[in-house]
C-alpha positions in Angstrom: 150.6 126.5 97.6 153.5 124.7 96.1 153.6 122.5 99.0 149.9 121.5 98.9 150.3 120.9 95.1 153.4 118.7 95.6 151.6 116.6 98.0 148.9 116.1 96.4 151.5 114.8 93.4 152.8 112.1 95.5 149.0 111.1 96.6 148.4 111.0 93.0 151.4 109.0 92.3 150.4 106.5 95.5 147.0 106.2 93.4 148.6 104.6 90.7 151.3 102.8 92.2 148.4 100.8 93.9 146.3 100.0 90.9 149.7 98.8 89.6 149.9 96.5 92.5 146.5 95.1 92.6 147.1 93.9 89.1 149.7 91.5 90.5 149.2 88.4 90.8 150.3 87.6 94.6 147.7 90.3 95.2 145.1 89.2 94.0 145.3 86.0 95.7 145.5 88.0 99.1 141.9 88.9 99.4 143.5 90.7 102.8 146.4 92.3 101.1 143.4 93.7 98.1 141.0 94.6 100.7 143.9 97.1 102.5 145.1 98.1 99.3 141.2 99.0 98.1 140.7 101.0 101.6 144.4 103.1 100.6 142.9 103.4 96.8 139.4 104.5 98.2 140.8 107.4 100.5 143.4 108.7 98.1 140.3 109.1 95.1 138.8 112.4 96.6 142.5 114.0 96.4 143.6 112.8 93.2 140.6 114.2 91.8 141.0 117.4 93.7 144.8 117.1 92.1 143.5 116.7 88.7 140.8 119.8 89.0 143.9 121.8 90.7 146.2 121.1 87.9 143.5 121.9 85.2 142.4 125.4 87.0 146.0 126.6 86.7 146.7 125.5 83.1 143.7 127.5 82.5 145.2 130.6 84.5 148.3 129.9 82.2 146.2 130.6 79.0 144.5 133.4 80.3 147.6 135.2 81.0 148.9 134.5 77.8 145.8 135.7 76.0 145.9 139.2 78.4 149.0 139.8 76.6 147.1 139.7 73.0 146.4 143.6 71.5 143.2 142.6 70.8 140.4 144.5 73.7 138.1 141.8 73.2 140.8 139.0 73.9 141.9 141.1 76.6 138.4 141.3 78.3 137.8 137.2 77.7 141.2 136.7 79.5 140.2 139.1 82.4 136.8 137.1 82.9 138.4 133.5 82.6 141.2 134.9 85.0 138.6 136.0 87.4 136.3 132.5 86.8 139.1 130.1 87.5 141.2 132.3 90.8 137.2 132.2 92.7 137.4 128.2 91.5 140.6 127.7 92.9 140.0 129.0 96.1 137.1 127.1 96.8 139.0 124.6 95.6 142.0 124.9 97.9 139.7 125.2 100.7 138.3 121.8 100.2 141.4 120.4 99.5 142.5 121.4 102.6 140.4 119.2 104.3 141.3 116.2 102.4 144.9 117.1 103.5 143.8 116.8 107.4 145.6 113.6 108.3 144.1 110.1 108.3 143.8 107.9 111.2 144.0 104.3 110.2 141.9 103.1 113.1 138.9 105.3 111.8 138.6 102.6 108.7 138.8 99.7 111.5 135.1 98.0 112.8 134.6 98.7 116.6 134.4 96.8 120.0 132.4 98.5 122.9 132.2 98.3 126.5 129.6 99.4 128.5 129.3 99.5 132.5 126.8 100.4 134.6 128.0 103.2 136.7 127.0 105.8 139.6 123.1 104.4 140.4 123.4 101.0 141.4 120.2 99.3 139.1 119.6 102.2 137.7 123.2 102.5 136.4 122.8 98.9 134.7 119.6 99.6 133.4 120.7 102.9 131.8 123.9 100.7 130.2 121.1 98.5 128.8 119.0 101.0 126.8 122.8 102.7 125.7 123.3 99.1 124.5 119.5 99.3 122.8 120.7 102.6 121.5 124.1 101.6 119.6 121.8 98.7 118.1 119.4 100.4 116.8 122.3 102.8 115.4 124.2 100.2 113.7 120.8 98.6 112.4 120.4 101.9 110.5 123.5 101.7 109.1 123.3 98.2 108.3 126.0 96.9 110.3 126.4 94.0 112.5 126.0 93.6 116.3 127.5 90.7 118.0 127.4 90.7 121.7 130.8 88.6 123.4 130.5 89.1 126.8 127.8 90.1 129.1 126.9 90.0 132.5 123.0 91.0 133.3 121.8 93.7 136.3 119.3 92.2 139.1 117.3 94.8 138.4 117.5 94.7 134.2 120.1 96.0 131.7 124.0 95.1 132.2 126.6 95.8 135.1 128.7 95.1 131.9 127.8 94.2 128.2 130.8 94.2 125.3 129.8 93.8 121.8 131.5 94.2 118.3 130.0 96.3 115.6 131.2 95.2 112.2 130.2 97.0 108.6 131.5 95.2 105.3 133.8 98.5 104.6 134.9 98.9 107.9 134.9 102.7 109.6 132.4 101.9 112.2 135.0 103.3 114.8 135.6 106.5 113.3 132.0 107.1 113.5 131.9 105.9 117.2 135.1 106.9 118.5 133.8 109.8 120.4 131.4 107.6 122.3 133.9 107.0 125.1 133.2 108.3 128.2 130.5 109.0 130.8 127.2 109.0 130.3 124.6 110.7 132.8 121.0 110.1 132.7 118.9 112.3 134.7 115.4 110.7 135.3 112.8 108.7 137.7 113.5 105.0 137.5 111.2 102.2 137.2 111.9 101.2 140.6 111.6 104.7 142.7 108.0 104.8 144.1 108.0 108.5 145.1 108.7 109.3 141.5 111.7 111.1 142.1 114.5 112.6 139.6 117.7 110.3 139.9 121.1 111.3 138.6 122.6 107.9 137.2 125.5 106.9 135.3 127.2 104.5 132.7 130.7 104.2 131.3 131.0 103.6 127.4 134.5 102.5 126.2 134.6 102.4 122.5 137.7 100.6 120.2 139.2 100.0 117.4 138.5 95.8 116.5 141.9 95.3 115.5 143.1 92.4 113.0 145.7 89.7 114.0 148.0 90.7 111.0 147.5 94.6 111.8 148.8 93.9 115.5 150.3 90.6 117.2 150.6 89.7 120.9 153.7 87.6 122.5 151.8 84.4 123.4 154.3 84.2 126.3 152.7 87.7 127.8 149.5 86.1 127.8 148.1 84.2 130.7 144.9 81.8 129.3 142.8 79.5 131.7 139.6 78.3 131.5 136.6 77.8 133.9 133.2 76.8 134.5 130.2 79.7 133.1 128.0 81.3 135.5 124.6 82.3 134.9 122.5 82.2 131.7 123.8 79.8 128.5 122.2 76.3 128.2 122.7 72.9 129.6 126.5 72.7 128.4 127.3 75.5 131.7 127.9 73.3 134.7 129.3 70.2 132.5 132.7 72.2 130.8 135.0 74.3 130.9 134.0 76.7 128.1 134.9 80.0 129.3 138.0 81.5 128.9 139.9 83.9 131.2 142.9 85.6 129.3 145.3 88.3 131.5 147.8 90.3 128.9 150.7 90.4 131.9 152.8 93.7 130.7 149.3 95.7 131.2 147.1 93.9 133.6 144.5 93.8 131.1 141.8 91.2 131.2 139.1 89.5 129.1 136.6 86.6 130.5 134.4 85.4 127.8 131.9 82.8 128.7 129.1 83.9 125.6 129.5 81.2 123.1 129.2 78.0 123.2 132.7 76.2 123.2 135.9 77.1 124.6 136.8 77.9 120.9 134.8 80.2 120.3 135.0 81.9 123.6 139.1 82.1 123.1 138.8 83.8 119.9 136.5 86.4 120.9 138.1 86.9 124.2 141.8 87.5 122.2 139.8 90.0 119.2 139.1 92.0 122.2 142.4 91.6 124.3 143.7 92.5 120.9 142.2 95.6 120.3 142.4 96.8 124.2 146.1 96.5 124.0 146.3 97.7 120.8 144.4 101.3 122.1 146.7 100.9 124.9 149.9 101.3 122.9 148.8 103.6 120.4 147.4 106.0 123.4 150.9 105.5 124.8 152.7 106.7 122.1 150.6 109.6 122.0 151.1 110.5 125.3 154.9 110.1 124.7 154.6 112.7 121.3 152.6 114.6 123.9 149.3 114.7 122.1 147.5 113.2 125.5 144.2 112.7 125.2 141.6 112.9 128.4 141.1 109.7 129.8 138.3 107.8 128.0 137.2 106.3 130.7 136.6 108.0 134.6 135.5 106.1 137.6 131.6 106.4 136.5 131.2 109.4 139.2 128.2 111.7 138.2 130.8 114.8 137.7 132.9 113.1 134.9 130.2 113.2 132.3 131.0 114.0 128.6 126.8 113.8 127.4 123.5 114.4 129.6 119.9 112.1 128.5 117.6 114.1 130.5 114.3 112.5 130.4 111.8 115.1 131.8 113.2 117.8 129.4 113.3 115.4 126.0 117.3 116.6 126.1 120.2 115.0 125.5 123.5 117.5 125.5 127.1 116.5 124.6 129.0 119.0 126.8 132.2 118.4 124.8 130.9 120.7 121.8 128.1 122.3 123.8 125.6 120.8 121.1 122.2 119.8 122.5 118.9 118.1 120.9 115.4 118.2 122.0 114.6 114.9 120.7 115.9 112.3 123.9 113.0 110.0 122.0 115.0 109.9 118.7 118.4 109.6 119.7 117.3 106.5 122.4 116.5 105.0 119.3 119.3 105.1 117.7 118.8 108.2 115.5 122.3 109.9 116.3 123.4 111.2 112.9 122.6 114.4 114.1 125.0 114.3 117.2 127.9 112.2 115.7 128.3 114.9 113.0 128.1 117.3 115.1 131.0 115.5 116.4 132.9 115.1 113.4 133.0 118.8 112.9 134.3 119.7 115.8 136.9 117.3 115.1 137.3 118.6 111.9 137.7 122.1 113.0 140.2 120.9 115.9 142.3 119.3 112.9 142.4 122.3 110.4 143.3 124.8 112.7 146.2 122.5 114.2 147.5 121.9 110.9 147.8 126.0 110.4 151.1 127.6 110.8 
């Protein structure tokens, strides 16, 4: 108890210490250095409050014993029922505060880059990435976020072999929404182009990351290997006349970007070193985990029907996230972007993960 009450003192001491700072005038000039101070400020509020309410509840307890000591029966009886009032408060208090305490991941207040590949299926695979594509949009629409598409590269038969896109919200937190996203995704239905009408098991792989900022996380230019080429396929007239698209290989990984969406070699290298950014970036910090031995499963399999983490089954209306064994009748909903209901069921889990791993 004294422990959660000290910390809680130095989150509440943070709290100020940053509204100090933001009064500063080399802060305020830093529209970067306010915005990541406002994020700090914003998270710390829910504690600090919790802090205050803690620190009122015991002065109250205080006072009540003091008054149990009076001779006075009907003092006595007032302090017994304030005693009894404030302890139930407390606890319920101490219980939420315990989930402000669970620790904060930085990358949860980042926007999000995502990756997805058509998988086990052949077409069917690529059209299955295309209406997971349709899906996060219509997601992010809801939330009113942005969706930017930076590289893509169409199926024959419809959808994407592979389509990566940004999703950006003014506050940021997109990823910690999305995070869980990574992984295999199996669709179980009878595609468009199978004439005995037919069941299919098909696949996609989603890879979902943090969109890391260049002052958050810099690259050696000298492990970077940058050429341009010639686009391929759809873009306008400028395609067979430059050399707009950019191919970018970070050499200590093997990690490589090719972006050929916009229309200048400018714009193409920016986008195509936000997301060689960001993979490197999930690269380390997975890493490091791995080293502090907090290894996560691979976020990404080889797109084989067995490696699945959620199941759209289209003649049963069902999706099912096997992960947390949660499962919705309502395929039609969530294909159109309504997945509140499975990304909190999500965030639970997490939650409960978090609080029983910071037990004793």
């Amino acid at each position: 108890m004294d422990a959660v009450k000290e910390k809680l003192a130095e989150m509440a001491g943070r709290y100020d210490e940053i509204a100090r700072e933001m009064m500063q005038e080399e802060i305020v000039s830093d529209p970067a250095k306010l915005t990541k101070l406002s994020k700090e400020q914003a998270r710390l509020e829910a504690p600090v409050q919790a802090y205050h309410q803690l620190c009122d509840l015991d002065e109250r307890l205080q006072q009540a014993d003091e008054m149990a000591k009076e001779e006075d029966p009907e003092l006595k009886e007032m302090a017994a029922s304030e005693k009894e009032e404030c302890e139930k408060q407390k606890e319920e208090l101490l219980a939420h505060i315990q989930k402000l305490l669970i620790p904060h991941d930085s990358s949860d207040d980042c926007n999000a880059i995502m990756e997805i590949r058509g998988g086990a299926g052949g077409d069917e695979g690529n059209i299955f990435a295309g209406d997971l594509f349709r899906m996060y949009s219509r997601y992010a629409e809801s939330q009113g976020w942005k969706v930017q598409v930076m590289e893509a590269s169409e199926g024959e038969a419809g959808g994407f072999s592979q389509i990566v896109f940004s999703i950006k919200a003014k506050e940021g937190g997109v990823y910690g929404s999305l995070k869980w996203e990574s992984g295999v995704h199996r669709v179980q239905r009878v595609p468009k182009t199978e004439s005995q009408g037919r069941i299919q098991t098909s696949t996609a792989t989603v890879y979902c990351y943090p969109e890391v900022e260049k002052s958050d996380f810099e690259i050696d230019p000298n492990d970077l290997e940058i050429e341009t080429h010639r686009s391929s396929g759809a873009g306008g007239q400028h395609i067979n006349k430059t050399d707009s698209a950019v191919r970018i290989v970070h050499k200590p990984t093997g990690i490589t970007v090719n972006c050929q969406e916009g229309r200048s070699q400018i714009e193409n290298r920016e986008t195509a070193m936000a997301i060689i950014r960001s993979r490197v970036y999930e690269y380390e910090r997975e890493k490091e985990e791995a080293k502090a031995g907090a290894l996560r499963k691979a976020k990404i399999g080889t797109g084989d029907r067995s490696e699945k983490i959620r199941t759209y089954n289209y003649p049963q209306n069902r999706v099912t996230d096997h992960r947390i064994g949660l499962t919705i009748t309502q395929l039609d909903r969530i294909m159109e972007g309504k997945l509140d209901g499975m990304i909190a069921g999500l965030k639970a889990e997490e939650e409960k993960r978090l609080l029983q791993e910071a037990k004793p």
